[in-house]
C-alpha positions as CSV (number, residue, x, y, z in Angstrom):
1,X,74.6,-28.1,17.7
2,X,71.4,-29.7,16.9
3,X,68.8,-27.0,15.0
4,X,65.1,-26.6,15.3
5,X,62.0,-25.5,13.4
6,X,60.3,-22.8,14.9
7,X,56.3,-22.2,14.3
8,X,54.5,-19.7,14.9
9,X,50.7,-20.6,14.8
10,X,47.8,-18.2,14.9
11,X,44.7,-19.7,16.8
12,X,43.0,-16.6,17.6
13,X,42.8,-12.5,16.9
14,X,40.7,-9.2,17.9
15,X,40.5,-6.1,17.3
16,X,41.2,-3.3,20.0
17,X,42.9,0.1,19.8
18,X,46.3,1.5,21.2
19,X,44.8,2.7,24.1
20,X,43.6,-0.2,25.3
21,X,47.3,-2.0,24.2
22,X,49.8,0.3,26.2
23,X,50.2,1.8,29.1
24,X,49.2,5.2,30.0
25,X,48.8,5.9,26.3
26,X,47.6,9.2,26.7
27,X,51.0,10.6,27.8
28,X,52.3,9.8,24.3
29,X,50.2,12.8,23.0
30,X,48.6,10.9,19.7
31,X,45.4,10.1,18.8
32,X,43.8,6.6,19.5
33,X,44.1,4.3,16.8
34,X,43.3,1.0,15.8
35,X,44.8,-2.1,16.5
36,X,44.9,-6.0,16.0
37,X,45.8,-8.4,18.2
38,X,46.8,-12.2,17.0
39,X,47.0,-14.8,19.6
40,X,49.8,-17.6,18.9
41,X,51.6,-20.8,20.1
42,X,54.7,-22.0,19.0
43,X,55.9,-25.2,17.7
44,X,59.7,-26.4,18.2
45,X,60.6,-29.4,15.9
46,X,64.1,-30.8,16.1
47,X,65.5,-34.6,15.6
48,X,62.9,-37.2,17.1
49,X,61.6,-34.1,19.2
50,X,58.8,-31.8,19.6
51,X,58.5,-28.9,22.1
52,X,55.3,-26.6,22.3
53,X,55.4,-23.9,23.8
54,X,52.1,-22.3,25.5
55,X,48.8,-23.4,25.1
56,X,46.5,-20.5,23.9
57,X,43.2,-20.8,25.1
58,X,39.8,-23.0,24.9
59,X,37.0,-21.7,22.6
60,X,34.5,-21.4,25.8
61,X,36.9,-19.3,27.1
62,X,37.7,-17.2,24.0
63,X,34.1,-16.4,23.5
64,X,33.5,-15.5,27.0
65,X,36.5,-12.8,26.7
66,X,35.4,-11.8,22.9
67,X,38.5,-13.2,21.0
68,X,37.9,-14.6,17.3
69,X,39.1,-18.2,16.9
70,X,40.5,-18.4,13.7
71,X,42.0,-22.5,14.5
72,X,41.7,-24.1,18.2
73,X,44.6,-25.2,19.2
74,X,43.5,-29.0,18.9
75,X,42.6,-28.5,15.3
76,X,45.9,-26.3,14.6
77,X,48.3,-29.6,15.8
78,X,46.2,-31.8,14.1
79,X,46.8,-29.3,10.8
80,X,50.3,-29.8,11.5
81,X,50.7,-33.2,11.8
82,X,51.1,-33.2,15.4
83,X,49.2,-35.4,18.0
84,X,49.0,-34.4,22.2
85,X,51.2,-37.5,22.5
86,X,54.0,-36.4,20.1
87,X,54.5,-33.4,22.7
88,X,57.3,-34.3,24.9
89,X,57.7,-31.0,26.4
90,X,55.4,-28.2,27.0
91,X,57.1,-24.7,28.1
92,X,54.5,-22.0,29.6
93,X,56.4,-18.4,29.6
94,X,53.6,-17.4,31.4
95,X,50.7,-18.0,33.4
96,X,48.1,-15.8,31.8
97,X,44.9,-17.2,30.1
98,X,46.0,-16.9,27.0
99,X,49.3,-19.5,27.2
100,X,47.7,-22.0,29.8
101,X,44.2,-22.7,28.1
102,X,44.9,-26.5,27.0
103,X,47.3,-27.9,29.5
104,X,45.4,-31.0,29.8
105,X,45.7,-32.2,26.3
106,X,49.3,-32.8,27.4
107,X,48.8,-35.6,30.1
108,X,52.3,-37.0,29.7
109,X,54.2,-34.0,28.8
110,X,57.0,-32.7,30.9
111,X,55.6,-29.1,31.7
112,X,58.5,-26.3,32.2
113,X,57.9,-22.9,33.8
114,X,59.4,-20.2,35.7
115,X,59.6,-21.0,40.0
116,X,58.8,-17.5,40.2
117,X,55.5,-17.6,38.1
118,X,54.2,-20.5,39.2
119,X,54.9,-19.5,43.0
120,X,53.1,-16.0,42.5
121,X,49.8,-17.2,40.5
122,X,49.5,-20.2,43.5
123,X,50.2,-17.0,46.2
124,X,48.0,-14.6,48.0
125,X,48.1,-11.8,45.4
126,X,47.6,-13.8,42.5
127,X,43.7,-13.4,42.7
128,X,43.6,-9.5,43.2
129,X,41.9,-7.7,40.1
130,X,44.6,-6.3,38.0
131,X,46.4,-9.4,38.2
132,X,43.6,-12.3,38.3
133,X,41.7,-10.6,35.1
134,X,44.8,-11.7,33.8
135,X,44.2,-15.7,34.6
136,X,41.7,-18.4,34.4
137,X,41.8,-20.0,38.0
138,X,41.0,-23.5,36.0
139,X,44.3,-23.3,34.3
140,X,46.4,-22.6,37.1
141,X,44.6,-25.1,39.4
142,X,45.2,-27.9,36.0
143,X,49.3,-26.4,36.8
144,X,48.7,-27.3,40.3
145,X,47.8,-30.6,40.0
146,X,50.7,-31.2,37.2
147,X,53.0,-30.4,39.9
148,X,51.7,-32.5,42.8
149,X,52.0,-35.3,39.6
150,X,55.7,-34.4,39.7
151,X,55.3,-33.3,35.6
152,X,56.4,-29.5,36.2
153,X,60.1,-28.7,36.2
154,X,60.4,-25.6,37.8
155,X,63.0,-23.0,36.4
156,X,65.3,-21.0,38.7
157,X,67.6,-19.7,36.3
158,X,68.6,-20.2,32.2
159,X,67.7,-23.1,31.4
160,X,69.2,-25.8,28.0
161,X,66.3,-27.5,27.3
162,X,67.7,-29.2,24.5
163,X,70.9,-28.8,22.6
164,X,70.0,-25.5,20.6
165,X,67.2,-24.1,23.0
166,X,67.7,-22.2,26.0
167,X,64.9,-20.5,28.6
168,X,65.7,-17.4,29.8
169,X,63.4,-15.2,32.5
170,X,63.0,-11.6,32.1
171,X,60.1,-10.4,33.9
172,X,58.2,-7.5,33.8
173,X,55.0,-8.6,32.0
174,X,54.5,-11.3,35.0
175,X,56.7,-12.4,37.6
176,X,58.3,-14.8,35.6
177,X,57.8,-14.3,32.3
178,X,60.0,-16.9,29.9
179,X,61.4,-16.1,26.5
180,X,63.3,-18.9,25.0
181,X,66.1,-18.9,22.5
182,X,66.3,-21.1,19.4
183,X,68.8,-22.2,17.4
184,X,67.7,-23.3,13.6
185,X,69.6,-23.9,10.5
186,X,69.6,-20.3,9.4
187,X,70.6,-18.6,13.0
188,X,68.9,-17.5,16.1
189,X,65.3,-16.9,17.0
190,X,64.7,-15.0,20.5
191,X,61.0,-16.2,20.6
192,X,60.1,-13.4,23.0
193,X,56.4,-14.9,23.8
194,X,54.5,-11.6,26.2
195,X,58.5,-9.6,27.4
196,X,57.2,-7.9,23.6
197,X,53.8,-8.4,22.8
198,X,54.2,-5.9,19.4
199,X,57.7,-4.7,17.5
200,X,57.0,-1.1,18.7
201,X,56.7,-1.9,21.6
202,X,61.3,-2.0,21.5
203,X,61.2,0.3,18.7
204,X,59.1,3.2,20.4
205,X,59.9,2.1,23.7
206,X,56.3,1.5,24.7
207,X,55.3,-0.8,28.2
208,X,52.3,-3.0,27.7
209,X,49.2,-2.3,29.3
210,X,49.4,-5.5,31.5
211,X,52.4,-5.3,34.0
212,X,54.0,-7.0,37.1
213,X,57.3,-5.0,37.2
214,X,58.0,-2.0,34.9
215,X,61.5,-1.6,35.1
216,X,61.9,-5.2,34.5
217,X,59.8,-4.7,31.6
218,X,62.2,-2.0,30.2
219,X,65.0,-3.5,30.7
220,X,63.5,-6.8,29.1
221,X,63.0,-5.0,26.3
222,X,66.8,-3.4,25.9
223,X,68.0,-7.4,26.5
224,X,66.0,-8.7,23.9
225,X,67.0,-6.0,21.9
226,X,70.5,-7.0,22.4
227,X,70.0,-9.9,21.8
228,X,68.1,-9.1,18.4
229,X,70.9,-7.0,16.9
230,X,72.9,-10.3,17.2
231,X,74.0,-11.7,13.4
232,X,71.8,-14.2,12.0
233,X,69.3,-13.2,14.6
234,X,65.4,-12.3,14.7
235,X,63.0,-11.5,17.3
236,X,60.1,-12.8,17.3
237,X,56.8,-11.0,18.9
238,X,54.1,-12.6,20.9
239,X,50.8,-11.0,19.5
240,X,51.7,-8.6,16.7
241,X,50.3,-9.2,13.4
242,X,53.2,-8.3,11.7
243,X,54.7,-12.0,12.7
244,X,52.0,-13.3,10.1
245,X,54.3,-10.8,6.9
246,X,57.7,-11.1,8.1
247,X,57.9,-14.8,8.0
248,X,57.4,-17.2,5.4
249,X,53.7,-18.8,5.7
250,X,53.8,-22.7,6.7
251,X,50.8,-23.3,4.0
252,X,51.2,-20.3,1.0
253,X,47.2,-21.1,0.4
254,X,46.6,-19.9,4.2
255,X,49.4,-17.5,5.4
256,X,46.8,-16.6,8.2
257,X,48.1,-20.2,10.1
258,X,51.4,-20.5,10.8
259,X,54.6,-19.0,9.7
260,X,58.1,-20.4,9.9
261,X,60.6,-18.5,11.8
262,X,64.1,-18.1,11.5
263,X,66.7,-15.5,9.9
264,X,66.4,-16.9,6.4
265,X,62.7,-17.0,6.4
266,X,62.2,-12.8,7.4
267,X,60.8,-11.2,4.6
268,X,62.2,-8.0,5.1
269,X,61.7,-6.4,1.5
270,X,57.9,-7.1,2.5
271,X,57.9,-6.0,5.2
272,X,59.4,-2.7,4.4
273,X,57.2,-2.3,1.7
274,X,54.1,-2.5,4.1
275,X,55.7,-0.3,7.1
């Protein structure tokens, strides 16, 4: 089985505070506290082949919702080596702002995302408040037209997109929401993307703030779980900051960019020592 390099790249970051992370903090009983939020995409590299997956989001939009770019996505490929044409495929586990923001650098890329997702942002409820705060209407009209240029493959149910990575849906966070499993030379990485935004969020049992289906949601979280406690396995989070000290920086000078993820790169003695 062929085996892949997964990055995770940090283009942007905030600071917020429980309350405003999970939902219904208050019937936890604690005291707010404070909390960062990192923003990533993720790079797959395997043999002649390179798979992003999300987006992030544009620097006009980033300012407008008061996020800190620390590298525009652009910039961050072109760090790594990586030019829009060298993209083959582009996986969006999600439709929110935050994984859809530079779709159109891609052109040419094969674009792969949940049926279920796309069918619910380009539906009647999609626009309603508590989900469309969510969204940029820009990105999913830039889907839109991807489709109608026959580039999206629509997923309906696991999914091998190349020998040693498979899509899964789990729901809960949005309709559709896609994690992806990833085979590299050291074991397994369940890139979980938004089904866990933060570790704790499995370890305390704590829903996100932002959700389409809560009992999808919890039972996303005992899968992945499962899946985690698998040998030669790690999880790996969509926003925490603790993604940036379990895993081996790409660039030692800069471990704010990118680390690399995979069972033999977890620095759990760090880790531990921080925790």
């Amino acid at each position: 089985m062929s085996s892949w390099e997964v990055l995770a790249v940090r283009f942007a970051t905030r600071q917020t505070v429980a309350s405003q992370v999970y939902l219904n903090y208050h019937v936890y009983g604690e005291p707010d506290r404070p909390l960062g939020m990192d923003y990533f995409f993720w790079v797959l590299r395997g043999p002649g082949r390179t798979v992003l997956v999300d987006t992030g989001f544009t620097p006009a939009v980033g300012e407008r919702r008061g996020r800190t770019m620390t590298c525009p996505v652009p910039q961050a490929l072109s760090r790594l080596g990586i030019a829009p044409a060298d993209i083959d495929q582009v996986v969006i586990t999600h439709a929110h702002y935050d994984h859809t923001g530079n779709v159109s650098l891609f052109p040419h890329a094969e674009i792969l995302i949940s049926a279920r997702e796309l069918d619910f942002w380009t539906g009647p409820y999609a626009e309603r408040v508590q989900f469309g705060h969510s969204a940029e209407r820009p990105d999913i009209l830039g889907l839109v037209e991807a489709d109608r240029e026959g580039r999206v493959t629509r997923l309906t149910g696991p999914h091998r997109l190349a020998p040693g990575i498979e899509l899964r849906e789990v729901g809960g966070h949005t309709p559709g929401q896609l994690v992806a499993l990833v085979r590299t030379e050291g074991g397994t990485v369940v890139l979980a993307s938004d089904a866990v935004h933060y570790y704790e969020e499995i370890e305390l049992g704590r829903p996100f703030l932002v959700v389409a289906d809560l009992e999808a949601m919890y039972r996303g979280f005992d899968d992945l779980a499962a899946l985690a406690a698998e040998p030669d396995t790690v999880l790996l989070a969509g926003h925490d900051p603790l993604v940036l000290e379990r895993f081996e920086p790409l660039d030692p000078t800069d471990p704010g960019f990118a680390v690399v993820v995979g069972p033999h790169t977890e620095q759990t003695e760090q880790t531990e020592r921080k925790s």
